[in-house]
C-alpha positions as CSV (number, residue, x, y, z in Angstrom):
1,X,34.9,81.1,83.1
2,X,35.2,81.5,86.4
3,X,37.0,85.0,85.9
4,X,33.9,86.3,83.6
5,X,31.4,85.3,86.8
6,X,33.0,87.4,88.8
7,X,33.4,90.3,86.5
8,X,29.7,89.7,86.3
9,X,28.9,89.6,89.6
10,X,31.1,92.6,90.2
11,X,29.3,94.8,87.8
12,X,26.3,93.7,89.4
13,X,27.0,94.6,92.8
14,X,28.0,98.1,91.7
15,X,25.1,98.7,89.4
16,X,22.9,97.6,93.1
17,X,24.6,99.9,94.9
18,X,24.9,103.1,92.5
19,X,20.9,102.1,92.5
20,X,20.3,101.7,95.9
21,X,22.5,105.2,96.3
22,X,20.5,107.1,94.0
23,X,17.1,106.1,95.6
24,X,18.1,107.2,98.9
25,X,19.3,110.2,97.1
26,X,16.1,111.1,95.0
27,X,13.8,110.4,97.6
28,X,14.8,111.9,101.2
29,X,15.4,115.7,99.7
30,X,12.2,118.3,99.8
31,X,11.7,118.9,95.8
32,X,10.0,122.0,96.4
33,X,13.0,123.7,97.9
34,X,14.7,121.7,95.0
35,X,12.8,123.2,92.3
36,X,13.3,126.9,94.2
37,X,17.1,126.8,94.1
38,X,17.1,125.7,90.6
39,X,15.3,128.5,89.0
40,X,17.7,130.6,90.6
41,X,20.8,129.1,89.4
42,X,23.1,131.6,88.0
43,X,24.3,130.4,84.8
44,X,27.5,132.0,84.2
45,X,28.6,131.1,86.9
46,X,28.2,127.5,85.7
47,X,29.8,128.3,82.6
48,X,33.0,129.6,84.9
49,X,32.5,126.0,87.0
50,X,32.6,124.5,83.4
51,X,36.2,126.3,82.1
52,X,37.6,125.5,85.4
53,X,37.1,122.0,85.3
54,X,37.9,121.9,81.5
55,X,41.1,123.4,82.7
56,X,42.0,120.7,85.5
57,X,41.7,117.8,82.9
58,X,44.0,119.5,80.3
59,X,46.6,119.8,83.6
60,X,46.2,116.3,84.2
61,X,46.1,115.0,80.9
62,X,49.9,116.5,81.1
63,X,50.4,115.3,84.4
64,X,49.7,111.8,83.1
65,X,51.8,112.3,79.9
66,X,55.0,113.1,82.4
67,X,54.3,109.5,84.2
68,X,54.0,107.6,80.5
69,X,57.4,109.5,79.6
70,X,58.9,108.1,83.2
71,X,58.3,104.8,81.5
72,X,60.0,105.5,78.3
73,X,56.6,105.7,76.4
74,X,56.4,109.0,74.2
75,X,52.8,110.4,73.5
76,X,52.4,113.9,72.0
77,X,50.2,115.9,74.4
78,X,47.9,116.1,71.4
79,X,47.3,112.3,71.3
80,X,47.8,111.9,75.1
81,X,44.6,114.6,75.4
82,X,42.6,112.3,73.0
83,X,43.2,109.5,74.7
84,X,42.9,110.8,78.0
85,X,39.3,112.4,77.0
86,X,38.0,108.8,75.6
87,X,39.5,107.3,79.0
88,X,37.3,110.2,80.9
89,X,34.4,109.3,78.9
90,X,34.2,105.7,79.9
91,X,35.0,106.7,83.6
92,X,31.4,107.6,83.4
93,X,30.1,105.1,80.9
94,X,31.5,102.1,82.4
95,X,31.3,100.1,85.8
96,X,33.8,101.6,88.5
97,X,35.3,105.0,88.5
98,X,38.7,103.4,86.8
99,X,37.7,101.9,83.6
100,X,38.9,104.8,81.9
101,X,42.6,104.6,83.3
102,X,42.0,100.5,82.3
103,X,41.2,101.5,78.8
104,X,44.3,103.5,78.7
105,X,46.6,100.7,79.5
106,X,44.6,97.9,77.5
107,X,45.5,100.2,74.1
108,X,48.8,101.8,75.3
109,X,49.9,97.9,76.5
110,X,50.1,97.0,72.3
111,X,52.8,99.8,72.2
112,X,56.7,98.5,71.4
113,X,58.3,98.3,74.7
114,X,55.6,98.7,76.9
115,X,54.1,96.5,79.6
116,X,51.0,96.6,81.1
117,X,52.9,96.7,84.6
118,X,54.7,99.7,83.9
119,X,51.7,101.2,82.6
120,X,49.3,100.2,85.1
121,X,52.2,101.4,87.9
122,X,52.3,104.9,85.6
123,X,48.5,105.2,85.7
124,X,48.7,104.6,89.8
125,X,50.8,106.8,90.3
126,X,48.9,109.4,88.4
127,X,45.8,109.1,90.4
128,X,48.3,109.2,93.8
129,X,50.0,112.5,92.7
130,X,46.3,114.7,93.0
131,X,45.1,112.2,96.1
132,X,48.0,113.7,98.0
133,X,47.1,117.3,97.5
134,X,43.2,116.6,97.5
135,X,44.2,115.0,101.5
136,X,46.0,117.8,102.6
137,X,43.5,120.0,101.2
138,X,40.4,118.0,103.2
139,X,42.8,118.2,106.3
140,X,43.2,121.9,105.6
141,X,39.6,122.8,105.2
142,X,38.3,120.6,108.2
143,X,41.2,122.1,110.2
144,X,39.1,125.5,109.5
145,X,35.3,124.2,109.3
146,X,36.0,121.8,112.8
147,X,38.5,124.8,114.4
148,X,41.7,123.5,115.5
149,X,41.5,120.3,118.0
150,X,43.7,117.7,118.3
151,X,41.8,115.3,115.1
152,X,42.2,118.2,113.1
153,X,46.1,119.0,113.5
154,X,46.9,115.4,113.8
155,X,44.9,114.9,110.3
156,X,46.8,118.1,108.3
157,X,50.5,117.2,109.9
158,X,49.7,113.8,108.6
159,X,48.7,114.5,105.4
160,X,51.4,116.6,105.0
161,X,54.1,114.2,106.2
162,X,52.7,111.9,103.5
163,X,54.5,114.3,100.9
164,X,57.8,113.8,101.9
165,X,57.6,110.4,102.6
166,X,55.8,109.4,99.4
167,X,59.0,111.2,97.6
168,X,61.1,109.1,99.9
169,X,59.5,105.9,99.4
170,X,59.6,106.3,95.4
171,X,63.5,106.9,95.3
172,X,63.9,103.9,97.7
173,X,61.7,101.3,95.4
174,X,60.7,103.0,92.4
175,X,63.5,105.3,91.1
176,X,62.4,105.2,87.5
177,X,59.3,107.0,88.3
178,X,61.0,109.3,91.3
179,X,62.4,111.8,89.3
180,X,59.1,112.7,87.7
181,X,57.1,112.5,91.1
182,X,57.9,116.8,92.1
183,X,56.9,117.9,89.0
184,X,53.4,115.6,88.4
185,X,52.7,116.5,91.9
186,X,52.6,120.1,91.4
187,X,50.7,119.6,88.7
188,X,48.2,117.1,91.0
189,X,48.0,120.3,93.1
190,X,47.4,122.5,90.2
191,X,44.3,120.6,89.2
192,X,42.8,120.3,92.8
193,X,43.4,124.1,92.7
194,X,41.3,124.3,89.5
195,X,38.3,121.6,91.0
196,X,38.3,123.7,93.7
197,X,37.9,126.9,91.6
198,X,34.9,124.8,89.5
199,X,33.3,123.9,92.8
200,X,33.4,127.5,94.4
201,X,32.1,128.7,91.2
202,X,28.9,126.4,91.4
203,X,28.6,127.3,95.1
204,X,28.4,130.8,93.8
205,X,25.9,129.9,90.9
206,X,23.8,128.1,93.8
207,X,24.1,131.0,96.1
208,X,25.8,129.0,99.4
209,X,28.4,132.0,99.9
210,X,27.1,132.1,103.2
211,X,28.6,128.5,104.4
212,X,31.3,128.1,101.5
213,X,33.6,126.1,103.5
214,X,31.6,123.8,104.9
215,X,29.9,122.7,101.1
216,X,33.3,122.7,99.7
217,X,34.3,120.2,102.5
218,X,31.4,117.9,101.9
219,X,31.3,118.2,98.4
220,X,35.6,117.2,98.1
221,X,35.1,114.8,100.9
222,X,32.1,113.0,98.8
223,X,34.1,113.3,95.7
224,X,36.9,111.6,96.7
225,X,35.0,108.6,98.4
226,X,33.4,108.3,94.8
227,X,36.3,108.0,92.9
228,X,36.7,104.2,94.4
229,X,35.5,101.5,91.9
230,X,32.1,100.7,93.7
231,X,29.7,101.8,91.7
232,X,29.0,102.7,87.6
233,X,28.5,106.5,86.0
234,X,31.8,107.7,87.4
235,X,30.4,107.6,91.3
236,X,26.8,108.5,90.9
237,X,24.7,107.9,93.5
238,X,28.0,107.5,95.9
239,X,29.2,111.3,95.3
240,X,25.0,112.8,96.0
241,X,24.5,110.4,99.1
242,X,27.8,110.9,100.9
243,X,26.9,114.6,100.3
244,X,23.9,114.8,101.3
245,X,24.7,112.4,104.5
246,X,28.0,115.2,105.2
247,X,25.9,118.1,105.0
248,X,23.2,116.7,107.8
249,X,26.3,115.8,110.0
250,X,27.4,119.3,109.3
251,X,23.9,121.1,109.6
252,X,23.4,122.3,106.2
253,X,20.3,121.6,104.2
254,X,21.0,118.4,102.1
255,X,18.7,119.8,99.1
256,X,21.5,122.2,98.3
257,X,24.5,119.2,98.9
258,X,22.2,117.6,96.6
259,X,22.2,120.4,94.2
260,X,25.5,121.3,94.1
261,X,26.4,117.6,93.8
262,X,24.3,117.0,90.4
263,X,25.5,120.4,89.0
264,X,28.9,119.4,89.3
265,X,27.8,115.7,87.7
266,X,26.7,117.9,84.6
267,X,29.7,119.6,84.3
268,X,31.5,116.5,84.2
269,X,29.4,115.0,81.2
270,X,29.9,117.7,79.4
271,X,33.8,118.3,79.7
272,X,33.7,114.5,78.8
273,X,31.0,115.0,76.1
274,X,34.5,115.2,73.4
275,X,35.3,112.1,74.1
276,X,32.8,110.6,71.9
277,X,34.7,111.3,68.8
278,X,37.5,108.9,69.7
279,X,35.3,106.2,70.0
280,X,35.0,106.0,66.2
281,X,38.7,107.7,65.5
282,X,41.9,106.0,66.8
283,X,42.8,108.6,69.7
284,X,46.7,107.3,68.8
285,X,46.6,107.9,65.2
286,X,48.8,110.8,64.9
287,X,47.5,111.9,61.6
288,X,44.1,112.7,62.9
């Protein structure tokens, strides 16, 4: 009983805040200028944003696949995909940006042999092989937006020290997933590559070339605060008001953080849009 309250209350809370998010979000912007850089949108450019980020997810669908195999569970990559595309659809259906990777393990847990430890641990891991390149990528770019100081070089030797030691700390406590861990992070770097390539291509579609940097900053910066479970809609309202709050500390106008922020929202609905099949169809049935 008590358990359901607070999965109550927590749902509640996040609902609140993705509210409280968006309202700030949709009422401090001018909708004039709004309206302006809308109409100008280039849409192939949106169609490039949407391949690119079509591409990441089928890189880390694998990438996932190579941490269920670390575990001695063996998914084809076709019904890995399916279920990884259902999982992505109820990232932005469901409460929290991590319901998705909890649907995955609630259905992959009734598997012979598996555990919902070793899947849960499989599933963490995932998500920390593309934080790692996503943080020295943010070090990198505010290394280059800030100019070198001593934040800024502290922040990318950091972030890059984390890569050697993660690989250390793995082989020390978790050698069952270490050999795996070169290989999936690659692959983590691959699909940041690919975000980043989605992102540039909607800064191009927008028209921002001038201050490309500084967006893509903000924009990653925001993304990455919004994958924490805090709010519902896979980060909505978190992802537009922390980008609209980093492009006034930055200087740029907040109308186009906003823009580029719900343009990259739309792609992500409708790389996720397949999804909806496999909630009807049994994404494990191999047949289908």
């Amino acid at each position: 009983m008590k358990t359901n309250r607070y999965r109550y209350v927590a749902a509640g809370l996040k609902i609140a805040l993705t509210i409280a998010c968006l309202w700030y979000a949709l009422t401090k912007p001018d909708w004039t200028k709004m309206a302006q850089s809308w109409h100008q949108i280039d849409l192939a450019w949106v169609l490039v944003a949407l391949g690119a980020y079509t591409a990441s997810k089928l890189l880390a669908s694998s990438r996932l696949n190579i941490n269920f195999k670390q575990i001695g569970l063996t998914l084809s990559e076709t019904t890995n995909r399916r279920l990884f595309w259902l999982g992505m659809l109820y990232n932005l259906l469901l409460p929290g940006a991590i319901t998705g990777d909890a649907y995955k393990v609630m259905v992959l847990a009734q598997s012979p042999g598996s555990s919902r430890k070793s899947l849960t641990l499989a599933v963490l891991l995932d998500r920390f092989s593309g934080l790692l390149p996503l943080l020295f990528l943010l070090a990198t770019l505010a290394l280059l937006v800030f100019s070198p100081n001593l934040y800024t070089i502290s922040l990318l030797i950091g972030s890059g020290l984390l890569l050697p030691l993660s690989q250390w700390a793995l082989r020390r406590y978790l050698p069952e997933q270490a050999n795996g861990f070169t290989q999936t992070l690659w692959l983590g770097a691959g699909v940041q590559f690919l975000v980043v390539a989605s992102v540039l291509a909607l800064i191009l579609a927008i028209g921002l070339t001038p201050q490309t940097l500084p967006y893509l900053l903000v924009f990653l910066s925001a993304a990455a605060l919004s994958v924490l479970p805090i709010s519902v809609g896979g980060g909505l309202g978190i992802r537009e008001f922390a980008s609209m709050e980093g492009a006034r500390y930055l200087n740029l106008p907040m109308e186009q953080a906003l823009l580029l922020s719900l343009l990259f929202y739309g792609v992500t609905i409708l790389t996720a849009l397949p999804g909806f099949w496999y909630i009807f169809k049994n994404p494990l049935n191999e047949s289908k």
